[in-house]
C-alpha positions as CSV (number, residue, x, y, z in Angstrom):
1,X,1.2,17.4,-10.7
2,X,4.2,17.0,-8.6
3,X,4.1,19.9,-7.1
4,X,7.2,20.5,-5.5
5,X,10.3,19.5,-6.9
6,X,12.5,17.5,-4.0
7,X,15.4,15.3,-5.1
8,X,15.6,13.6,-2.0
9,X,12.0,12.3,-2.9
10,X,12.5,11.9,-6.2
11,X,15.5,9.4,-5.3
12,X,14.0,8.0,-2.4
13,X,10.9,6.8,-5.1
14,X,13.4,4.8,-7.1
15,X,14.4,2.9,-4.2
16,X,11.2,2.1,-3.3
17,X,10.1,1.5,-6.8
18,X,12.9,-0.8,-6.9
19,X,12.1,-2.3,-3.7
20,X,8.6,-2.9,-3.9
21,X,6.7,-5.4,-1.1
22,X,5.7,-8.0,-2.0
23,X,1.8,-6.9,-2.1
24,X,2.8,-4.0,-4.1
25,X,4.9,-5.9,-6.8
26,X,1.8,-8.2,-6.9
27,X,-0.6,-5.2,-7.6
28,X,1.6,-4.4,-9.5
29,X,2.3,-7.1,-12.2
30,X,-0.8,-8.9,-12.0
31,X,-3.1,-5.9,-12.6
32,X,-2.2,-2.4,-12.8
33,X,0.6,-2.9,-15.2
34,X,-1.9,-4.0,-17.6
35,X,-4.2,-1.6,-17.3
36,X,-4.8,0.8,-20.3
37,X,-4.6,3.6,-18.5
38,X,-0.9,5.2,-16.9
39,X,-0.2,4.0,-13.4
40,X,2.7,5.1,-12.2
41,X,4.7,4.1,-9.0
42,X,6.0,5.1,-6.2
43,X,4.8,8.4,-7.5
44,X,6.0,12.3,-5.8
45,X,3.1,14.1,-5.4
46,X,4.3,17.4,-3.3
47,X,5.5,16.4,0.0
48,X,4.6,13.0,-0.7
49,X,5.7,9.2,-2.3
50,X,2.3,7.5,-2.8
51,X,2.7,3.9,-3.7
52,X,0.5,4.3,-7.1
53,X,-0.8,6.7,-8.8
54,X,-3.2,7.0,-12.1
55,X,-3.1,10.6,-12.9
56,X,-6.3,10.6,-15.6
57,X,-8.3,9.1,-12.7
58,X,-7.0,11.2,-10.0
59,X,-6.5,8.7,-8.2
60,X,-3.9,7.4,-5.5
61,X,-3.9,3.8,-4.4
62,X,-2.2,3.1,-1.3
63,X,-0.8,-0.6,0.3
64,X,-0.3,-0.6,3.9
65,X,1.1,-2.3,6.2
66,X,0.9,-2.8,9.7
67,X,2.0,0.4,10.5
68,X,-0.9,2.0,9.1
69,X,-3.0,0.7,11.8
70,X,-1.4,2.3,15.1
71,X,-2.4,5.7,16.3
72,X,0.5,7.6,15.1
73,X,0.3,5.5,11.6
74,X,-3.3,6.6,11.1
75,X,-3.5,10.1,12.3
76,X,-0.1,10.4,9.4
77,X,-2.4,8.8,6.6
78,X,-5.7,11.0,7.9
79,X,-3.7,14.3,7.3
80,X,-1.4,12.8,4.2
81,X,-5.0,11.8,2.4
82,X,-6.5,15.0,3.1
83,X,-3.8,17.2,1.6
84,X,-3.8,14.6,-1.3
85,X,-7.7,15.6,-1.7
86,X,-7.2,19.1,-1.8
87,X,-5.2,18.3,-4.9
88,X,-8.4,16.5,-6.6
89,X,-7.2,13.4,-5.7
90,X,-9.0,10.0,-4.8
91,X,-7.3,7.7,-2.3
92,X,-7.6,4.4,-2.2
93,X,-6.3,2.0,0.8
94,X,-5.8,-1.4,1.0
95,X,-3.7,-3.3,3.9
96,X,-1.3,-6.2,2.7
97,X,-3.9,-8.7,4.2
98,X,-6.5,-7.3,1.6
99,X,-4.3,-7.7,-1.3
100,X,-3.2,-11.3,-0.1
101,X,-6.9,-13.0,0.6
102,X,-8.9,-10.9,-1.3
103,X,-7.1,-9.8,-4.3
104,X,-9.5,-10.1,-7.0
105,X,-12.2,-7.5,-4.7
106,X,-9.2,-5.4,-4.2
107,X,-8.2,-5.4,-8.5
108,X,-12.4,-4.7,-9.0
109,X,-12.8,-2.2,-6.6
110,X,-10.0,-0.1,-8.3
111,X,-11.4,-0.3,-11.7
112,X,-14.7,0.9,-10.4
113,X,-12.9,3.7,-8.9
114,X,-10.8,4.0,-12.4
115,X,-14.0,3.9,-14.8
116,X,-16.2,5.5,-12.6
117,X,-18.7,2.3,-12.4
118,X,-20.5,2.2,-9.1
């Protein structure tokens, strides 16, 4: 599943997994932790660190920040989620604000994506 095997990704993913924002550490222990399915974090998938990833779903769920929003940020995510679905991935994209005011939408809408529930 990884794909290429980087070390400079693989130790750049602990640092982020041990720096975690603070909308991702909430995903984090609040629901996806829990879950009975793997979700891993801060997960290499080739060329990429995607924040969370549930390999039995296929699926890649990303936080972003602001970032994510200018040109440059979203032309990067266009061709990052693309390669991603090539792979036989879903990705999933929520901004900090979503996981901050509408948490519980955000925590449904990835178990319908997770169980297949419409």
């Amino acid at each position: 599943m990884n794909g290429i095997k980087n070390g400079r990704l693989t130790h750049n993913s602990r640092i982020l997994r041990r720096n975690m924002t603070p909308e991702e550490r909430r995903l984090w222990y609040c629901f996806l932790k829990a879950l009975p399915v793997t979700v891993h974090r801060q997960r290499v998938i080739g060329p990429y660190i995607v924040d969370f990833c549930c390999p039995q779903a296929k699926l890649v769920i990303e936080i972003d920040g602001s970032q994510h929003f200018e040109e440059k940020g979203r032309e990067s995510d266009a061709e990052r989620d693309a390669a991603l679905q090539k792979l036989g991935f879903t990705v999933l994209r929520y901004s900090n604000s979503d996981v901050n005011l509408r948490f519980h939408a955000v925590c449904e809408d990835i178990y319908r994506h997770m169980t297949g529930i419409k």
